[in-house]
C-alpha positions in Angstrom: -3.0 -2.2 -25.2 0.5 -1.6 -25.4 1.0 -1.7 -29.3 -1.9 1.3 -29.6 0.1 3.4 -27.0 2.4 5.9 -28.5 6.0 6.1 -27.6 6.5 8.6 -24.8 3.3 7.8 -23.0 2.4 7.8 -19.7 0.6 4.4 -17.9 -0.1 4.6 -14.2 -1.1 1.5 -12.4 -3.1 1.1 -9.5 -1.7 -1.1 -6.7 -2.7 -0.2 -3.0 -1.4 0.7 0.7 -2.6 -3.0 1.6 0.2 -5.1 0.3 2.2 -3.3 3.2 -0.2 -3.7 6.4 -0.3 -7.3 6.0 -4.0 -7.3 7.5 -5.8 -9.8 8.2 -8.5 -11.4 5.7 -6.9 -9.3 2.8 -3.7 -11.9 2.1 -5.0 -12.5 -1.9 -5.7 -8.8 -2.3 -2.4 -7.6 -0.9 -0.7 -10.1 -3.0 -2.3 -8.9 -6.1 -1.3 -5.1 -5.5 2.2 -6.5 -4.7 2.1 -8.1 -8.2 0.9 -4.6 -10.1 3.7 -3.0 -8.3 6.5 -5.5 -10.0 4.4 -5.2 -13.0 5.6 -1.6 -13.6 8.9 -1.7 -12.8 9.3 -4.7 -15.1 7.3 -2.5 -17.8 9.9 0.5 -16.8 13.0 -1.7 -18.4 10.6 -3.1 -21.0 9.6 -0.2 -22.5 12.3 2.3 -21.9 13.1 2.3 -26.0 9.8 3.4 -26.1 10.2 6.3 -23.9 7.5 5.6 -22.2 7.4 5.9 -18.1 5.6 3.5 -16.0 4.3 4.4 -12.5 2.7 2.7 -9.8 -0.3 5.0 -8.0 -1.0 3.3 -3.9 -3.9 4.8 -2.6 -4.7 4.8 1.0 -8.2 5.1 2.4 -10.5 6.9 -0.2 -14.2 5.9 0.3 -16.1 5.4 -2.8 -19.4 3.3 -3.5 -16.6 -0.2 -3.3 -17.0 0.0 0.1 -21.0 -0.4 -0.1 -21.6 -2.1 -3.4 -18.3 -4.3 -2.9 -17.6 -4.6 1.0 -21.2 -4.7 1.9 -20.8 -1.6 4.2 -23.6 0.5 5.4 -23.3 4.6 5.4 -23.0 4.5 9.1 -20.0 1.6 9.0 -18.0 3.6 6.3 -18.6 6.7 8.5 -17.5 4.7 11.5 -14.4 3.3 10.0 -13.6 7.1 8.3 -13.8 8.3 12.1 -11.3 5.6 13.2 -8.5 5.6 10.6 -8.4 9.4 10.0 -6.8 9.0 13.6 -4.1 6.8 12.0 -3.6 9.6 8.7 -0.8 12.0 9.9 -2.9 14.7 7.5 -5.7 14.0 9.6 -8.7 12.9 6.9 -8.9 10.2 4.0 -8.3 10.8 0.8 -11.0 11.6 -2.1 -11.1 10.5 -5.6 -9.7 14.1 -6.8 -7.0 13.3 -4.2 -6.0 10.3 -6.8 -6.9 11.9 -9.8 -4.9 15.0 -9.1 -1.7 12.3 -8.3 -2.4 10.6 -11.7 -2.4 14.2 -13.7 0.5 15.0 -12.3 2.6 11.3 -13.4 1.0 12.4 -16.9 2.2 15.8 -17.5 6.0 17.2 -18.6 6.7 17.7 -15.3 7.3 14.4 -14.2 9.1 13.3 -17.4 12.4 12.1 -15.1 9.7 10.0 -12.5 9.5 6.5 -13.9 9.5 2.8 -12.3 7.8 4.5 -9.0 5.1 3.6 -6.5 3.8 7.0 -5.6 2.1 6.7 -2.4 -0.7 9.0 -1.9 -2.2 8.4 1.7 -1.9 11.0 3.9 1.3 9.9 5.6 -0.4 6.4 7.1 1.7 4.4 5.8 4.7 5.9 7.4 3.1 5.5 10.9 1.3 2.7 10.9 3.2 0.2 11.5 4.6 1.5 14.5 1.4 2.0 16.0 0.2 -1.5 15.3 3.2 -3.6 15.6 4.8 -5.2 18.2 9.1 -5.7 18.2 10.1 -9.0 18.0 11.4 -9.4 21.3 7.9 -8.1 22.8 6.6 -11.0 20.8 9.2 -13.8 22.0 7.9 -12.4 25.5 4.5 -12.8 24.9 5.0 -16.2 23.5 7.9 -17.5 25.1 5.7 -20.3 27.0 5.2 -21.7 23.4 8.9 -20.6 22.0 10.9 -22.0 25.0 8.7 -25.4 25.4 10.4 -26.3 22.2 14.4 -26.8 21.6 15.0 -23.3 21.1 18.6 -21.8 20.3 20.4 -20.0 22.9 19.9 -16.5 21.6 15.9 -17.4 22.5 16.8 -18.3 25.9 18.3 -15.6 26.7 15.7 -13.3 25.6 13.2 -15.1 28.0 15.4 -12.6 30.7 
């Protein structure tokens, strides 16, 4: 594909919000999205001669037929999980497919000529909240497990956080 681009083009990648959540059951998929995102900021230094800019596009929740034909889902458990994460979406709704398509336009016109090597995050603001909603600190973790931590010959700084 590359030799049939012209120089000054445009390529937007798709990666995904997932290779941040670390959920569980999706460890292969994050790790694929993780490796598109390298992908174009390696292609940024490869092909800056070129003049061509290299972006990264991370979704967050859009619901398209994947989550039916791909996921298995029925109507009513997309609908359910729409409900439950549009809690989690500081805009308060998921995104659409013109949603994505209007982010990709914009990497592809003059306007974002000086915007290269980026991961443009188009999700509503979860990202940026999420993981303070779902994770714990570390020391609420030692806590939680300090029966397992402190059964084992565990450094002083773990003792003391036992207190």
């Amino acid at each position: 594909m590359l030799p049939i681009l012209k120089d000054g083009s445009s390529i937007s990648l798709n990666t995904s919000i997932t290779a941040y959540m670390g959920l569980e059951g999706f460890g292969m998929y994050a790790a694929t999205k993780g490796a598109v995102r390298s992908f174009a900021r390696s292609w940024t230094t490869d092909l800056k001669d070129r003049k061509t800019q290299v972006n990264a596009l991370s979704p967050g929740v859009v619901p398209t037929e994947g989550y039916r034909t791909e996921q298995g889902m029925s109507e009513r458990q997309v609908q359910d999980y729409v409900d439950r994460v549009t809690t989690e979406i500081p805009v308060g709704r998921v995104g659409t497919a013109e949603d994505m398509g209007n982010a990709v336009a914009f990497l592809a016109t003059e306007a974002s000529r000086f915007i290269t090597g980026i991961e443009l995050t188009v999700d509503g603001g979860q990202i940026m909240v999420y993981a303070g909603k779902k994770s714990r600190t570390c020391l609420e973790i030692v806590k939680a497990e300090r029966q397992v931590i402190f059964a084992s010959t565990a450094p002083a700084a773990w003792q003391d956080a036992k207190q």
